[in-house]
VMD Tcl script that draws the C-alpha trace (Angstrom):
set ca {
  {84.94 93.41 146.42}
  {82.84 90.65 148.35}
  {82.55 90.29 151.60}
  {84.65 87.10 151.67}
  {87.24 88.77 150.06}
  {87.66 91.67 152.35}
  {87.89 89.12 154.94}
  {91.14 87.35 152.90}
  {92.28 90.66 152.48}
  {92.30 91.84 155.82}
  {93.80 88.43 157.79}
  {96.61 89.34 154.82}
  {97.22 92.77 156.62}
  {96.13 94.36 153.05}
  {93.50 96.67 154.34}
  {95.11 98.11 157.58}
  {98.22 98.80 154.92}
  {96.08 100.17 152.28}
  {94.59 102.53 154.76}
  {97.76 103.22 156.79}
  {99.13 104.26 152.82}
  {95.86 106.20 152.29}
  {96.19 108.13 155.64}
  {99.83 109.11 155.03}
  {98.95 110.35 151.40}
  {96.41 112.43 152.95}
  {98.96 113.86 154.99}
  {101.48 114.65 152.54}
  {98.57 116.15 150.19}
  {97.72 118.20 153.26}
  {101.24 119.43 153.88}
  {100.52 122.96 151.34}
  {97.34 123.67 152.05}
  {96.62 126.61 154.17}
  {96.40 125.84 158.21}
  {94.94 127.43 161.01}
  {95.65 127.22 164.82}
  {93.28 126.04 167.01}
  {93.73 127.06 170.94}
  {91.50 125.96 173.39}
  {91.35 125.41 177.14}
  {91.36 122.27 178.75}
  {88.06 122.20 179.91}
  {86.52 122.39 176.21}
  {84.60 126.00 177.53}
  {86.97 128.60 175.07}
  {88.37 128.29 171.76}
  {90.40 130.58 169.30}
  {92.18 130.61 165.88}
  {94.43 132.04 164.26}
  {95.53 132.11 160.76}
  {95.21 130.78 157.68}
  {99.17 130.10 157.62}
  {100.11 129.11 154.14}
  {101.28 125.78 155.44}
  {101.29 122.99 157.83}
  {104.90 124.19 158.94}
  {104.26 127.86 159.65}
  {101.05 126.69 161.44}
  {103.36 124.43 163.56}
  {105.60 126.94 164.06}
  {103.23 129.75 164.96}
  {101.68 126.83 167.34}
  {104.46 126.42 169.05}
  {105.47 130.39 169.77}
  {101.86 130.67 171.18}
  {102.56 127.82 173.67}
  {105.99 128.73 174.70}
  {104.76 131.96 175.39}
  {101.49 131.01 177.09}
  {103.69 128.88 179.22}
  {105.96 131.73 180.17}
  {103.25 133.52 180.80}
  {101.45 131.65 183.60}
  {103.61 128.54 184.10}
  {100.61 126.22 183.48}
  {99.57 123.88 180.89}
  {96.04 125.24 180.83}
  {95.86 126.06 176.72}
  {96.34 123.22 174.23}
  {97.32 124.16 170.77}
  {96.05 122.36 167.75}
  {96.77 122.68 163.73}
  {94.22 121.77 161.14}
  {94.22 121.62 157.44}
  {91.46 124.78 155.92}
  {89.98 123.22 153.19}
  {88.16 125.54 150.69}
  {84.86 126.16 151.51}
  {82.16 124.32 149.50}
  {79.92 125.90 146.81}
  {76.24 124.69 146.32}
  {75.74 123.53 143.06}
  {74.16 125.76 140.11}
  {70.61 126.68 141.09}
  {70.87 125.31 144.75}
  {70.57 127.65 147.58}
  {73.17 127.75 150.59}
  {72.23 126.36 153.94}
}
mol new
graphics top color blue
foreach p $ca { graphics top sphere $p radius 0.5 }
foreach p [lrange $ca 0 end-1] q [lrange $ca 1 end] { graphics top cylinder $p $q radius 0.2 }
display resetview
């Protein structure tokens, strides 16, 4: 696609909408994949996980327990929870060596 054309396209609202589409297909694809929990304090210093949950909704689930409770716990919003996708890990091809 030229230059010129991407232009067109995006005045049209095509490419925001193409990648809005492409985001939300991501997503979805997402959606069965294992998760993990990611806790960390608000200052960035400490982080945990937990998991792999066998999908985006028991990750958001488990998520949520640990922040009720850590909110019970000491009353402050101190910990934020986070839930990410676990992608497989990748494999060097034939005859390279790992990193």
């Amino acid at each position: 696609m030229s230059v010129e054309a991407w232009r067109d396209d995006s005045d049209n609202g095509w490419v925001p909408a193409a990648l809005g589409s492409f985001v939300v297909d991501m997503g979805v694809a997402e959606m069965d994949l294992p998760h993990i929990v990611l806790c960390k304090d608000r200052r960035g210093t400490t982080a945990s996980f937990s998991g792999p949950y066998p999908s985006a909704i028991e990750a958001l689930v488990a998520a949520d327990l640990e922040q009720r409770i850590e909110a019970e716990a000491d009353g402050s919003d101190a910990l934020t929870f986070h839930v990410a996708a676990l992608y497989p890990a990748l494999r060097p091809a034939s005859g390279e060596r790992p990193a």
